[in-house]
C-alpha positions in Angstrom: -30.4 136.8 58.2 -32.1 136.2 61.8 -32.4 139.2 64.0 -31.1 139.3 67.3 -34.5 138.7 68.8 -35.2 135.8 66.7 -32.0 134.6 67.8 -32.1 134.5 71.1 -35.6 132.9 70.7 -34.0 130.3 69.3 -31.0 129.7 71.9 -33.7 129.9 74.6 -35.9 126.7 72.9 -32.6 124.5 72.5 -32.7 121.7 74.7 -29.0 120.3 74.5 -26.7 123.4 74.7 -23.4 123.4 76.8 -23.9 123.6 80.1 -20.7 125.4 80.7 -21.9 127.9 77.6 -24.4 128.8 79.3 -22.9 129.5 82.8 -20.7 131.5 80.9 -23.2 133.7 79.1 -25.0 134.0 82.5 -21.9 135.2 84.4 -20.9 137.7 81.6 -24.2 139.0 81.3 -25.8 139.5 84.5 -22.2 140.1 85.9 -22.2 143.2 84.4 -25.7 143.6 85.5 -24.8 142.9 89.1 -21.5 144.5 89.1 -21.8 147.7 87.1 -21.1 150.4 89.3 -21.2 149.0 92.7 -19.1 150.8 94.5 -20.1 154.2 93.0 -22.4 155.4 95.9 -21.7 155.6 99.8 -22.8 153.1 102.4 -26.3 152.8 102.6 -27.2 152.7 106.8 -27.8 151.3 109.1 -27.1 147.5 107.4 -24.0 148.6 105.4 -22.5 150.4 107.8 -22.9 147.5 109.8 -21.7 145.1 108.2 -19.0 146.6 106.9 -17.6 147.7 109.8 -17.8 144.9 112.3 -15.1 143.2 109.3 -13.0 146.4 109.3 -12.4 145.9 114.0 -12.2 142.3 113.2 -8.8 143.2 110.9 -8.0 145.9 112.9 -8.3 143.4 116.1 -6.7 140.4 114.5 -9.6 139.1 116.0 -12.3 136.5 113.8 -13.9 135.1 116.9 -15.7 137.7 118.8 -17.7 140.6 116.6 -17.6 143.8 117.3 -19.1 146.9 117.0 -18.2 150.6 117.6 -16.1 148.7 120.3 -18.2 146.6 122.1 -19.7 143.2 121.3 -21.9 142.4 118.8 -23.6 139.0 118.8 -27.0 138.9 116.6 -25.4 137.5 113.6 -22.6 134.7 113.2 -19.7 135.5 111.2 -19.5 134.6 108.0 -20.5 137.1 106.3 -17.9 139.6 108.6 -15.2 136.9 107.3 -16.0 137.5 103.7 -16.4 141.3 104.0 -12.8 141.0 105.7 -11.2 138.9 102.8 -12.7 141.8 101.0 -11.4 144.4 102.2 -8.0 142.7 102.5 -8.5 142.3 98.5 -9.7 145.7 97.5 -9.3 147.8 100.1 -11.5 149.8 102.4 -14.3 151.1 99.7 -18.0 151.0 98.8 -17.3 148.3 96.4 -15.4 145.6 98.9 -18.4 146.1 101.2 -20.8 145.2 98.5 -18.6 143.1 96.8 -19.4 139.6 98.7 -23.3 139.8 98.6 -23.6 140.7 95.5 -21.1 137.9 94.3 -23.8 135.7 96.1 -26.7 137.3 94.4 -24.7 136.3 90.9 -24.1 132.7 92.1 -27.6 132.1 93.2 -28.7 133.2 89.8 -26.0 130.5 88.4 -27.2 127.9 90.9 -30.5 128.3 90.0 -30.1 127.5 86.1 -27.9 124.6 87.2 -30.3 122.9 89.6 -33.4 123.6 86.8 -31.1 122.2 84.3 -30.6 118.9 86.3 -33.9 118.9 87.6 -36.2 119.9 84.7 -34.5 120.3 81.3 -32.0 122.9 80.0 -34.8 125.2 79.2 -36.2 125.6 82.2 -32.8 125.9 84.3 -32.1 129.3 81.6 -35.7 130.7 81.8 -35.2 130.6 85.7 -32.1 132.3 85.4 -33.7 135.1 83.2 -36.2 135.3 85.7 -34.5 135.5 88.6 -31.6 137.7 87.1 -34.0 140.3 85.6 -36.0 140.8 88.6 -35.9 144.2 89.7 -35.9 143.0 93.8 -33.5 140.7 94.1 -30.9 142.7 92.1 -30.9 146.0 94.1 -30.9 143.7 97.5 -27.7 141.5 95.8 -26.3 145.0 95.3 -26.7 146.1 99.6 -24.0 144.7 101.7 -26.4 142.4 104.5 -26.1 139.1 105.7 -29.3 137.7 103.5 -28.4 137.4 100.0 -25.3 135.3 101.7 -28.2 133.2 103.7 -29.8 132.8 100.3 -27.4 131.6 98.3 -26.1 128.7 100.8 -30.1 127.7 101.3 -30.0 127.6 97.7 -27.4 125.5 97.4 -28.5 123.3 100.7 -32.1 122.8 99.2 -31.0 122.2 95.6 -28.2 119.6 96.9 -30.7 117.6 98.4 -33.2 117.5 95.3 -30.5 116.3 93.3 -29.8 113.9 95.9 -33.3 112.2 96.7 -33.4 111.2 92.8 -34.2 107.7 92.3 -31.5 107.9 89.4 -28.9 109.8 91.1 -25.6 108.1 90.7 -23.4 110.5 92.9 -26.2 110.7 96.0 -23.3 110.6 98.4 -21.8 113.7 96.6 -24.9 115.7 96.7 -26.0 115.0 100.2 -22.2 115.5 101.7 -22.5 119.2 100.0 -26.3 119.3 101.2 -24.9 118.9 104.9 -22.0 121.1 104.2 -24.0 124.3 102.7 -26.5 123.9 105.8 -23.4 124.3 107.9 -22.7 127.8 106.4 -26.3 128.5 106.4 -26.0 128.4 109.9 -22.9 130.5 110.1 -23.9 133.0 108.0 -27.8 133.6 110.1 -28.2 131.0 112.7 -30.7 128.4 113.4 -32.5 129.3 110.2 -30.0 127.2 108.3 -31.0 124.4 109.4 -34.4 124.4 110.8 -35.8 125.9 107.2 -34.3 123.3 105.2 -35.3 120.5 107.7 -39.4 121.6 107.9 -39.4 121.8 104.4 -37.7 117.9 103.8 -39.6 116.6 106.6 -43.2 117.7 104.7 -41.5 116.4 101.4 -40.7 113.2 103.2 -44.5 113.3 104.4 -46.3 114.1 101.2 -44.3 111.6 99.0 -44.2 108.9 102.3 -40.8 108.5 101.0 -39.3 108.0 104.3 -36.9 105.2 102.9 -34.7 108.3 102.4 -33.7 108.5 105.6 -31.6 105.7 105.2 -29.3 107.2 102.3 -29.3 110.8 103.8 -26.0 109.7 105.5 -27.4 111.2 109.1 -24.9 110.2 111.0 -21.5 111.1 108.6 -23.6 114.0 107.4 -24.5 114.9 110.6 -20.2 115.3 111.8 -19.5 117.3 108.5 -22.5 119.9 109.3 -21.3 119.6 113.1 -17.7 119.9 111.9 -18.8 123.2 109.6 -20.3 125.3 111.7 -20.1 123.9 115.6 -16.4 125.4 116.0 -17.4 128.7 115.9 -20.2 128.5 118.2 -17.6 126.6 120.9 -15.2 129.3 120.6 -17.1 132.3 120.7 -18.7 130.5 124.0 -15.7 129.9 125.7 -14.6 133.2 125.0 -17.6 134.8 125.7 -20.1 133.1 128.3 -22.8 135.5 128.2 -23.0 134.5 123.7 -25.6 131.8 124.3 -28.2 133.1 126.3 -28.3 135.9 124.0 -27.6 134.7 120.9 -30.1 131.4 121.2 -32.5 133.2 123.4 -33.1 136.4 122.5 -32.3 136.5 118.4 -33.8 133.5 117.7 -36.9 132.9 120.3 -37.8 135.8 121.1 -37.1 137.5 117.9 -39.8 134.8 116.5 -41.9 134.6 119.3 -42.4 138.6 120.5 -42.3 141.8 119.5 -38.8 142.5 121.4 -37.3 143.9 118.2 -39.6 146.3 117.8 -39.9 144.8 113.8 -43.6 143.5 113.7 -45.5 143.8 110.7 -49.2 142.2 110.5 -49.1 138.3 108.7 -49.8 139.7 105.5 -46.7 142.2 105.4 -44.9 139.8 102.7 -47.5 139.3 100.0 -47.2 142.9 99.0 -43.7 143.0 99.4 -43.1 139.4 97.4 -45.5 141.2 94.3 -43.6 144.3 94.3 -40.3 142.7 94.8 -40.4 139.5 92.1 -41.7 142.0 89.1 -42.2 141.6 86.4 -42.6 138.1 87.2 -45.0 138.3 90.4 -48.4 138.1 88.2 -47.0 134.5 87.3 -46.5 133.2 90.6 -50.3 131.8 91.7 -50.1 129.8 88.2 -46.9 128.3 89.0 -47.8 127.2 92.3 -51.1 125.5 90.8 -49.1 124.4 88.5 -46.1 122.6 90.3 -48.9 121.5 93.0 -50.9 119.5 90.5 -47.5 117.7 89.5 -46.9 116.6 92.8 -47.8 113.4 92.0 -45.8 113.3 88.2 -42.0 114.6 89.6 -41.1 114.8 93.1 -39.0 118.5 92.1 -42.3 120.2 91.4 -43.4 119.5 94.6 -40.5 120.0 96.5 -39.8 123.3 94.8 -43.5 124.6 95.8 -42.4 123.5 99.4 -39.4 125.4 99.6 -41.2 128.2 98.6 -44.3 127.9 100.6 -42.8 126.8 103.8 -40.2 129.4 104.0 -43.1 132.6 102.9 -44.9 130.6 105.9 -42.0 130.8 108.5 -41.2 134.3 107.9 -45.2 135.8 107.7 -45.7 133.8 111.0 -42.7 135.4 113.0 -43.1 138.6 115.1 -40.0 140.1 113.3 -40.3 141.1 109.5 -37.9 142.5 107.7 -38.3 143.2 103.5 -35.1 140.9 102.7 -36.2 138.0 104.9 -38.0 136.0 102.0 -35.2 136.3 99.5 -34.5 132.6 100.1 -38.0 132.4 98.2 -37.2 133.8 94.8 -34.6 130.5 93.7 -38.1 128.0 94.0 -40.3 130.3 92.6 -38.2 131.6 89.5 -37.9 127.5 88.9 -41.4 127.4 88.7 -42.0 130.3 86.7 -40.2 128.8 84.2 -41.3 125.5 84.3 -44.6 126.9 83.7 -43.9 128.8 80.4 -42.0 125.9 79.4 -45.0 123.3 79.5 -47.6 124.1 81.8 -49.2 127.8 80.0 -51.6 127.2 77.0 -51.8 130.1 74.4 -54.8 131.4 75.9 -53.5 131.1 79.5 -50.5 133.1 78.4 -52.7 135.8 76.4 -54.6 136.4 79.8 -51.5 136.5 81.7 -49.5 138.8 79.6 -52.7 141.3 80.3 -52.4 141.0 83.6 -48.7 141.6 83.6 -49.0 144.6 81.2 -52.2 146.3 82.9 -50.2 146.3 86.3 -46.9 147.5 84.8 -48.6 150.2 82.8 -50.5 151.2 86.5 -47.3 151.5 88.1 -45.5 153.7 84.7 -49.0 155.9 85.4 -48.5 156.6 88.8 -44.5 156.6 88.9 -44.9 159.4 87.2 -47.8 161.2 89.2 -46.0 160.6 92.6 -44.3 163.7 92.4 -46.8 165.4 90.8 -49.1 165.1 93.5 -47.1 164.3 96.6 -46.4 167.0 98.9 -42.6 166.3 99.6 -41.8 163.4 97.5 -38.6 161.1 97.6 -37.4 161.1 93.9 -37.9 164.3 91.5 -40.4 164.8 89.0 -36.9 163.5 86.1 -37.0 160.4 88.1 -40.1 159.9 88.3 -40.8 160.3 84.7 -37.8 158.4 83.7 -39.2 155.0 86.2 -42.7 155.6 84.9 -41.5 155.6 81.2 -39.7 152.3 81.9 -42.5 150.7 83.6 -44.7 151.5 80.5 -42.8 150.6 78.0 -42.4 146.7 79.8 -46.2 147.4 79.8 -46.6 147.6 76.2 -43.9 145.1 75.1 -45.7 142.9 77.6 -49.0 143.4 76.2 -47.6 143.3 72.4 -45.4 139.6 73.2 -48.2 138.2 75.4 -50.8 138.3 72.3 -49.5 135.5 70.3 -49.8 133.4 73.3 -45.9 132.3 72.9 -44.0 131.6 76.0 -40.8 131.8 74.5 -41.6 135.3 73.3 -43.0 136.8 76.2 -40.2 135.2 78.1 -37.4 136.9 76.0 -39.5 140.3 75.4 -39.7 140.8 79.2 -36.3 139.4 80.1 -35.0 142.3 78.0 -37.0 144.8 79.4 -36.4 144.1 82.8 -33.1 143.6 82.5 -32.9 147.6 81.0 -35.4 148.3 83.9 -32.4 147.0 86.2 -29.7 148.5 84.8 -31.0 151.8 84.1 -33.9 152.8 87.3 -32.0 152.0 90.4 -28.4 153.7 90.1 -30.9 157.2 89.0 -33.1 156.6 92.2 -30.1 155.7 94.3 -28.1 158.8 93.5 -31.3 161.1 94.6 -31.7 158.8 97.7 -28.9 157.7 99.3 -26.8 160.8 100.1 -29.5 161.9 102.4 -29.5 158.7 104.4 -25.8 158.2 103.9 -23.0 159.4 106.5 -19.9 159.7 103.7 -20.4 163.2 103.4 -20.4 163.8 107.5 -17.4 161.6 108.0 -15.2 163.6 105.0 -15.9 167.1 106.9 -15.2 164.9 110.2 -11.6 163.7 108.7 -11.4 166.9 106.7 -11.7 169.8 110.6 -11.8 167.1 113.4 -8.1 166.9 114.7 -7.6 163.7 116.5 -8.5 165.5 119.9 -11.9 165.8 118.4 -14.4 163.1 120.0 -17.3 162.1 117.7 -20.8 161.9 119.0 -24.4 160.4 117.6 -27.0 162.3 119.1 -29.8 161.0 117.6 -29.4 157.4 117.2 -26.0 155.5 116.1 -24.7 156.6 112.5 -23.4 153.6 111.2 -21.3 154.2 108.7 -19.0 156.8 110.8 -16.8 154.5 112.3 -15.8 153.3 109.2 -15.4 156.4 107.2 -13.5 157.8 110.0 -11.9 155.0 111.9 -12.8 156.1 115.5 -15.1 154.7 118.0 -18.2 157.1 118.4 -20.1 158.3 121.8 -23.6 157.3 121.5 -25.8 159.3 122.9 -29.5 158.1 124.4 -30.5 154.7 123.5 -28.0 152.8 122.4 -30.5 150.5 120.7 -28.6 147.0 119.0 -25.7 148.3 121.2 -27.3 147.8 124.6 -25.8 144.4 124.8 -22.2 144.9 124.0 -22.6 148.4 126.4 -24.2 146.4 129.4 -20.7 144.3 129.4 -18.9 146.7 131.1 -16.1 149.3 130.8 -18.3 151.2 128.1 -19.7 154.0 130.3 -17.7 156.8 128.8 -18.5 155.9 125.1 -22.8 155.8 126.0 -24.2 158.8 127.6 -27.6 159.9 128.2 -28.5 163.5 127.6 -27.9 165.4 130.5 -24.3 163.7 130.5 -24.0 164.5 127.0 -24.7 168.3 128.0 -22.6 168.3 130.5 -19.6 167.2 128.1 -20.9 169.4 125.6 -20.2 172.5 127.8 -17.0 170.9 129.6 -14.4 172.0 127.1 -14.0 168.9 125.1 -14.1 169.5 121.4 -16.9 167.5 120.2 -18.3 166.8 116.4 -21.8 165.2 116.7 -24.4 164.6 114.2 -27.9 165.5 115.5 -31.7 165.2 113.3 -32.7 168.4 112.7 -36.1 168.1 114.9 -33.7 167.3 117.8 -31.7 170.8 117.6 -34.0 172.9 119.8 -33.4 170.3 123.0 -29.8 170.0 122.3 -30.0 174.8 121.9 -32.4 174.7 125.4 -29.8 172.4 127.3 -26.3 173.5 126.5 -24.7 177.0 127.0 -21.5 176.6 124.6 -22.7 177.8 120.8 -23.4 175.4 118.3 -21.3 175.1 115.1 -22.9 173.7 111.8 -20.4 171.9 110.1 -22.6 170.3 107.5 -26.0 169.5 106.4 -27.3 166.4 104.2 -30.9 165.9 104.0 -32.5 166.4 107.3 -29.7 165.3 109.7 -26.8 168.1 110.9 -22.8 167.7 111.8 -22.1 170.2 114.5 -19.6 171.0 116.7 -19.6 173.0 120.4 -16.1 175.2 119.1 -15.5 177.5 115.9 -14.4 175.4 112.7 -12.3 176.3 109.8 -15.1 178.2 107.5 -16.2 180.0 110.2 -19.2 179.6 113.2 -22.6 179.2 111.8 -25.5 179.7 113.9 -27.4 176.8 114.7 -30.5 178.1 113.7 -29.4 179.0 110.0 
């Protein structure tokens, strides 16, 4: 009788299995990977707030054109990912889950894409290991599982860079096809960031074109047709929103592209090295692999055209994003598709025995580091972020992938290490981040804030942000907030006008405060004393979650609290 393990062994080293089998074990099985409990937990803010609530005005608007948020305009992303939270919401309803719901779906699909693209590129085998990679990687599931515009971005530049591989095949029969969908998944690239979705794809083709001196393909790329379908995709938007809105291009081109490259304007810079640390901690267990599989798919330039284009895609786009003033953690997910692909190319037939012995080491010394000090953190950190359980419980993980790293790694088998670590991963996913989430998101969250909000604020209550604009309020609550001080991402859409009353600064805030008008406002706990020192009307507690407060200038239901309890 063959065990389980054995078995899957054996499914992974078959070359000629059903492609639609396999699609189908992949959906089932990191479905319920990706899906399981999404919408248990509240918004995480500021991005799911966010972005979850500019598709909530746009219903409530009957408006698809112009975003907005908290009211006012809202023009540093396009819309497609609004338009699929909307459909979302119009599906499921107003919940954690349709927020999440469309990213997440995307995250799945890129997974999919992935094993399809190494299938037609490089063998079965390699399409499936990619998939395991790239499905059991601890990083790109918990950012799949956050409602933001980049898994979205990811997923179309997937399917835009894998179109045109397939395409620029000498063998290619349906090149047409491929390059029609290429032009047509860069036109929703564009929707769903911008410029990226274009100028990505085209710098890494254009250094393909010049490595290979394959130039010839200019001439099947269908430029001109291709050219009206990606024009025809994402150009009416742009027009509309314009005509609608003249001040949209000066800002949207200017300052969230240029500028957002070029300076520090977003207040986001992190030194050019920011990413290598984040790409190693964000691709485990899999990072350890990734300088072999560049060597690897480098020295086969000159064999197959995909290896090289693959280590472009990945390269180029790591480049783009370590040489721009803004960085942001979620920026280089459109790097994980290329480098899963090469992963598994490598263990398929570029990793000797000994190669893999030394590399299953290295994989198992650093997991078993990180188990070591996962669970020394809060040991030995004065206020940490997760619990000595949690700790214990992530450290314990992170060892025992360690040891079953170490223990597959020594025969020097691909196949085996591939599986053994696909496994454990896969648990490491499943289990660690719902049990880090639930100790860390209800501090950062606003659910609880907006439920005593819809629970003791009667609709004469105006809601207020002292510190900063809480996101996920106006969603939870459905009413426009007053934000107090710097507006921050809402200075644009308050600089249009007719917005004075709903952006105060402090001393018109205090002023309110003490005029009579029954206010709720959440305020950080460090900011209490200058809100006490500049208002004469008593402040109410209403809640606390972590360090933040809800409070109110009258009496609420339980009772007045004194601020300073």
């Amino acid at each position: 009788m063959i065990s389980p393990f054995n078995g899957l062994m054996r499914y992974l080293r078959q070359e000629n299995e059903s492609l639609m089998r396999d699609l189908g074990l992949l959906a089932i099985v990191f479905g319920t990977l990706f899906f399981q409990g999404l919408g248990a937990l509240p918004l995480i803010d500021p991005d799911e707030g966010r972005y979850i609530e500019i598709p909530r005005e746009m219903l409530l608007r009957h408006d698809f054109v112009t975003p907005m948020l908290n009211g006012v305009k809202y023009f540093e992303k396009p819309p497609l990912h609004y338009w699929l939270n909307a459909l979302s919401l119009t599906l499921f309803g107003e919940n954690e889950f349709a927020a999440r719901f469309a990213g997440t779906l995307c995250g799945l699909l890129t997974v999919l894409v992935t094993y399809y693209l190494g299938r037609r590129l490089m063998g079965r085998r390699v399409g499936l290991y990619a998939a395991l990679i790239l499905g059991s990687t601890g990083g790109f599931l918990v950012q799949a599982r956050i409602n933001f515009t980049d898994m979205t971005l990811s997923f179309l530049l997937t399917c835009a860079f894998g179109c045109f591989a397939l395409a620029q095949r000498e063998e290619e029969r349906q090149k047409g096809l491929w390059y029609y969908l290429f032009y047509i998944s860069m036109g929703l690239a564009v929707l769903a960031k911008g410029l990226i979705g274009i100028v990505l794809p085209g710098a890494v083709i254009f250094l393909y074109l010049l490595f290979t001196k394959r130039w010839r393909l200019l001439a099947e790329m269908r430029l001109f047709t291709g050219g009206l379908l990606f024009f025809a995709v994402c150009a009416p938007w742009f027009v509309l929103v314009s005509l609608r809105n003249p001040e949209f291009p000066q800002f949207f081109f200017i300052h969230e592209h240029f500028q957002r490259f070029l300076t520090k304007v977003h207040h986001r810079y992190q030194p050019i090295w920011f990413f290598v640390p984040v790409l190693l901690a964000t691709l485990l267990p899999w990072s350890p692999l990734i300088p072999a599989a560049l060597k690897r798919g480098w020295t086969e330039r000159r064999g197959t055209g995909a290896t090289l284009f693959l280590v472009l895609w990945a390269v180029v786009i790591f480049a783009f994003f370590s040489k721009s003033s803004s960085k942001l953690i979620p920026y280089i997910l459109p790097v994980f598709p290329p480098l899963a692909l090469l992963i598994g190319a490598w263990l398929e037939r570029g990793s000797s025995p000994r190669s893999m012995r030394w590399h299953a080491v290295g994989v198992g010394t650093l997991l078993l580091a990180l188990g070591t000090a996962a669970i020394a953190y809060p040991l030995t950190f004065p206020k940490p972020e997760i619990g000595l359980p949690e700790g214990v419980l992530v450290g314990g993980l992170f060892l025992c992938q360690g040891v079953a790293a170490l223990i597959s790694g020594f025969r020097g088998e691909p196949v085996r290490f591939l599986a053994t670590m696909a496994i454990t991963a896969y648990f490491f996913c499943l289990i660690a981040p719902p049990v880090i989430y639930a100790r860390v998101v209800p501090d950062v969250a606003n659910k609880e804030f907006s439920q005593a909000i819809n629970q003791k604020a009667g609709k004469e209550v105006r809601i207020a942000c002292y510190s900063g604009y809480e996101q996920g309020i106006a969603f939870y609550t459905h009413r426009r907030v007053i934000v107090v001080g710097d507006p921050d991402e809402l200075t644009f859409g308050r600089d249009q006008g007719g917005h004075a009353e709903w952006f105060l600064d402090f001393d018109a805030f205090h002023k309110l405060w003490d005029s009579g008008t029954p206010l709720f406002t959440t305020i950080k706990q460090r900011d209490l004393p200058k809100l006490e020192a500049n208002v004469k009307t008593p402040i109410t507690v209403v809640t606390k979650v972590g360090r933040r407060l809800l409070v109110s200038n009258r009496p609420v239901e339980t009772g007045q609290v004194p601020a300073n309890q």
